[in-house]
BASE-106749 format. One record per residue: x, y, z of N, C-alpha, C in turn; residue in one letter. Coordinates in steps of 0.2 Angstrom, whole numbers, plus 5000, padded with zeros to 4 digits. Layout:
<recs>
XYZXYZXYZA...
</recs>
This chain:
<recs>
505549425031504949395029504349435032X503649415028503049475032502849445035X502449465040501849435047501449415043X501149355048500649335045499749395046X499349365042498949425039498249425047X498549475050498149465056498449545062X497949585062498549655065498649635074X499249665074499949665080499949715081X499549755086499549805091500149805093X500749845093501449845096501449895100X501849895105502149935112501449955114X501049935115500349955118500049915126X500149955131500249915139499449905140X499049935138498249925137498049875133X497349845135497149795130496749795125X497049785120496749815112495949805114X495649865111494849845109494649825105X494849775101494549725097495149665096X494849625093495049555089495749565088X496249545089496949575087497149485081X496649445081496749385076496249415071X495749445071495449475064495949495058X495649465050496049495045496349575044X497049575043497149625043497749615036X497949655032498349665025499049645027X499449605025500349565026500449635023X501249635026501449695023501849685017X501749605011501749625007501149625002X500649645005499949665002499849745002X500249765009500049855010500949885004X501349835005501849845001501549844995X501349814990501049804982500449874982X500249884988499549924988499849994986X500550004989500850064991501350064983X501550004982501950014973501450054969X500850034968500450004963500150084962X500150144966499550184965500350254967X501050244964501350284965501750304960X501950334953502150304948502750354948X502950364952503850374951504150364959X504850354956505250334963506050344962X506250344968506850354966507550304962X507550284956508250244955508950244957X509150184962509750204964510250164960X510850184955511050124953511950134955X512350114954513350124955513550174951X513850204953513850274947514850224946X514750264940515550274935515950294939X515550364939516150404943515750474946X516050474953516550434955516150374957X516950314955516450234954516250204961X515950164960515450114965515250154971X515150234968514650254975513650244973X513350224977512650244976512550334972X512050294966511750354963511250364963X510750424965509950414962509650454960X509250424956509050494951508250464950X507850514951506950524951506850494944X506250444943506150404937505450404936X505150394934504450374933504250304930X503950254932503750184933503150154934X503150094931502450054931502949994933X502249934934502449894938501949814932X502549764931502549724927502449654933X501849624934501749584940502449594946X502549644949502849664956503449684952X503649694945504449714944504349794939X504849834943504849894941504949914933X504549944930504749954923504950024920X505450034917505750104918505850124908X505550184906505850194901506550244900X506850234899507550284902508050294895X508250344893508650344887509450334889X509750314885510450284885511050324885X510650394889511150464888511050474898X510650464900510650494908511050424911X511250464917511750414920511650374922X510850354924510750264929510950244924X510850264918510750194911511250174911X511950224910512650214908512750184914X512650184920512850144925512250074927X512050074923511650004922512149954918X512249984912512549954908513049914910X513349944915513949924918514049894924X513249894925513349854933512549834934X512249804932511449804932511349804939X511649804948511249804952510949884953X510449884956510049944957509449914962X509349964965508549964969508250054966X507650024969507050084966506750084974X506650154977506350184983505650194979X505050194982504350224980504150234987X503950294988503650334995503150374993X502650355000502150414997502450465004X501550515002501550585005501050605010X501050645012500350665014500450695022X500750625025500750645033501050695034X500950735039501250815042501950795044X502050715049502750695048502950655044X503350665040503750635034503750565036X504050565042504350485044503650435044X503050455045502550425048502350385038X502650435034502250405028502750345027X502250285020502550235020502950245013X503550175013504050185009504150105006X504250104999504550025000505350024996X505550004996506249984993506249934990X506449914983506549844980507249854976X507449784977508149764975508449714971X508849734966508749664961509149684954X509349634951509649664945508949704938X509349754938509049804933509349774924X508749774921509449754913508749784910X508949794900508649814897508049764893X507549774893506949734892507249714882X507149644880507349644872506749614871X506549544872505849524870505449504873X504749534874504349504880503649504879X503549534870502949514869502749614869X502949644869502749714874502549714880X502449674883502249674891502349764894X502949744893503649804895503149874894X503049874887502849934886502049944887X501649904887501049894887500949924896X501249904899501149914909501549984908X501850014905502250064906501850134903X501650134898501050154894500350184896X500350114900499550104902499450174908X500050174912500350224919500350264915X501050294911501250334909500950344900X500450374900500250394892500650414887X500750474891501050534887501750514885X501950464888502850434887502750394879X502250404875501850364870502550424863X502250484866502750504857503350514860X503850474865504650474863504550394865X504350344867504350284870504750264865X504650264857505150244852505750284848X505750324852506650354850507150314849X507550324845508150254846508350284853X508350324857508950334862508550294868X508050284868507550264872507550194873X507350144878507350074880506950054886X506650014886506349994891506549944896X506849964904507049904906506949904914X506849814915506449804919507049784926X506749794933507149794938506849714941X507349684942506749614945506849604951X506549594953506549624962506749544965X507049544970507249484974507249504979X507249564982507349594991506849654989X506349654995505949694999506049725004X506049795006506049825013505449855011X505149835017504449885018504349925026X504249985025504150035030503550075030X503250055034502450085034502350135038X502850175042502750205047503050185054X503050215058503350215064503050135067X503250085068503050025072502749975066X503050005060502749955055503249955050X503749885051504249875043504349795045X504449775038505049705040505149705031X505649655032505849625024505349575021X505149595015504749535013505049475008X504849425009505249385005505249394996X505349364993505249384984504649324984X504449274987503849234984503249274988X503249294995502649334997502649384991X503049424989503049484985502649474980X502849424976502549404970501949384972X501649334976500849314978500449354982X500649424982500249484986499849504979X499249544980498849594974499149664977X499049714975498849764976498149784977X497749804984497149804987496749864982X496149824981495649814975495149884979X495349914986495049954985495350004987X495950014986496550084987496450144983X495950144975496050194973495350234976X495050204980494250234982494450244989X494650224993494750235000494750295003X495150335001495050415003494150435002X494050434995493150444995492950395001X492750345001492450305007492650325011X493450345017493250385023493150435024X493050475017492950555021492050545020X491950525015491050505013490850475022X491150405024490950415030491150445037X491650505038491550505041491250585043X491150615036490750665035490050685035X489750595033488950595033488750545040X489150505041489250435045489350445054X489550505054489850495061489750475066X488950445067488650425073488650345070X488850325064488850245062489350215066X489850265066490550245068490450235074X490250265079490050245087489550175086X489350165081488850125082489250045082X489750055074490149985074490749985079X490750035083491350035090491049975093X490450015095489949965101489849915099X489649895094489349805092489649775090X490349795086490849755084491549745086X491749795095492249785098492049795103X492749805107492749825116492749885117X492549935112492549995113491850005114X491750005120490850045121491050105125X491350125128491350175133491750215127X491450275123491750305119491250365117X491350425113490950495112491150495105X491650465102491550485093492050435091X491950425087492550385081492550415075X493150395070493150425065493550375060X493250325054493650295051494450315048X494950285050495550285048495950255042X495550215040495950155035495250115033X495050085026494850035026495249985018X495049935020495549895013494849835014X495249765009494749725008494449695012X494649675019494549625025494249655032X494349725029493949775035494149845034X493749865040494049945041494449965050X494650015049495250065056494750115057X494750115063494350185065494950215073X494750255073495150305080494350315084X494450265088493850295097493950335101X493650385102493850415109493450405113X493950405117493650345124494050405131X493750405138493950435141494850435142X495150375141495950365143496250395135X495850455131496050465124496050425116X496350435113496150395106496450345107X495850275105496150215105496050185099X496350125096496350095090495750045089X495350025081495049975083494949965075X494849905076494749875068494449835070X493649835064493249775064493249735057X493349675056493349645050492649635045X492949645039491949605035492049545035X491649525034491249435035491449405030X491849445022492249415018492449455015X493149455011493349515009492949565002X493149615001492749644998493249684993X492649684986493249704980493149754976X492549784978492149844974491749894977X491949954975491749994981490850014983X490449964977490049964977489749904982X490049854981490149804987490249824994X490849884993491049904999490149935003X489949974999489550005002488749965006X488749934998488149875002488349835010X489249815010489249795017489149835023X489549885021489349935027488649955028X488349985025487649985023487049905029X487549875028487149795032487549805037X488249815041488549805045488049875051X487749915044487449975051486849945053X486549915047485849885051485949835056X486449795056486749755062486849775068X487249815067487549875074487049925076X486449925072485849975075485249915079X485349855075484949785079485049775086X485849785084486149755093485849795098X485949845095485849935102485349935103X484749915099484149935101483949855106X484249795105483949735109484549705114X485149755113485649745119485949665117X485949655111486249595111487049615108X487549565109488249595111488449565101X
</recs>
């Protein structure tokens, strides 16, 4: 099952500097965030032969309200070994961190079968990701088929995984502000630098600090790293309500500096 939607500072003997009950993203919200923006993954399905061992083979995928949609032709081996045993899961892992382990991963589990009537849903989400899959999509050898997910494993990193359930799964979004995020932290913390000390001081415990640097932002707030005398510490401040556009994004931050420039100047907390 996920946590509820609130961040869990883990193995940490100090006291968080900030609100540790402020909104923070369920891990099947950072899970949907993490499907939604990564369009291939690994498909695992029971091979033939030799039989019922784990198979996997690199796919390319879109996602059909939280179920994997795969165009796949009826000569590679997951298909042959679909047809014969529809369980499969699909791995999707991103990239980036210097260690491997540190990036997130999610696993979804569930029978895999061939899409027949759905209105084109199937093809319509598969398409809309994958363009170019537009002049073989209609091959005869080609089909579209969808994996429906009833187990989630999510892994976000060192001190962040649990199982999420299939109804969390289903009732998460993917965060509305994933595909801007990298531009909004390097934007502030390239022109920004002295804001971020500023939202340390007025919106947590972090006063005794020389710099911060935004780490994360999504709909409910943003992650900054403080350095503070005892080293980098963690802190997230929440927005006053969540936010869904990066122009939105901007106008709050934008007010949360006039706020935290208000306080410093009249010492109000």
């Amino acid at each position: 099952m996920s946590e509820d939607r609130h961040a869990q500072p883990a193995g940490r003997a100090t006291e968080p500097l900030y609100d540790v009950t402020i909104p923070t993203p369920t891990h099947a919200e950072r899970a949907r965030t993490l499907v939604a923006r990564i369009p291939t993954g690994t498909l695992c399905t029971l091979a033939l032969e030799p039989e019922g061992y784990p198979y996997g083979s690199f796919v390319t995928v879109a996602f059909d309200e939280g179920n994997p949609i795969f165009l796949i032709s009826k000569l590679a081996e997951h298909t042959k070994n679909l047809e014969r045993d529809p369980r499969a899961s699909l791995m999707v892992a991103e990239s980036g961190a210097d260690d491997p382990l540190a990036n997130g991963r999610v696993t979804m589990i569930g029978p895999c079968t061939r899409v027949e009537e759905d209105g084109g849903r199937a093809r319509a989400a598969f398409l809309t990701v994958h363009p170019n899959a537009a002049y073989y999509a209609d091959f005869r050898d080609f089909a579209f088929w969808k994996l429906r997910v009833n187990a989630i494993r999510y892994i976000g990193g060192y001190g962040r995984m649990s199982w999420i359930s299939e109804d969390d799964w289903q009732a998460a979004e993917p965060d509305p502000l994933a595909p801007y995020a990298t531009g909004a932290i390097a934007h502030m913390n390239d022109d920004h630098a002295g804001t971020m000390v500023l939202y340390c001081k007025a919106f947590s415990r972090a006063t005794d600090l020389t710099a911060a640097t935004m780490t994360g932002v999504d709909r409910y707030g943003f992650d900054m790293s403080a350095k503070t005398p005892a080293g980098p510490r963690p802190v997230r401040v929440a927005f006053a309500s969540p936010v869904t556009t990066p122009d939105e994004l901007r106008r709050t931050l934008v007010a949360m500096a006039k706020d935290a420039r208000s306080r410093a100047s009249t010492g109000r907390p």
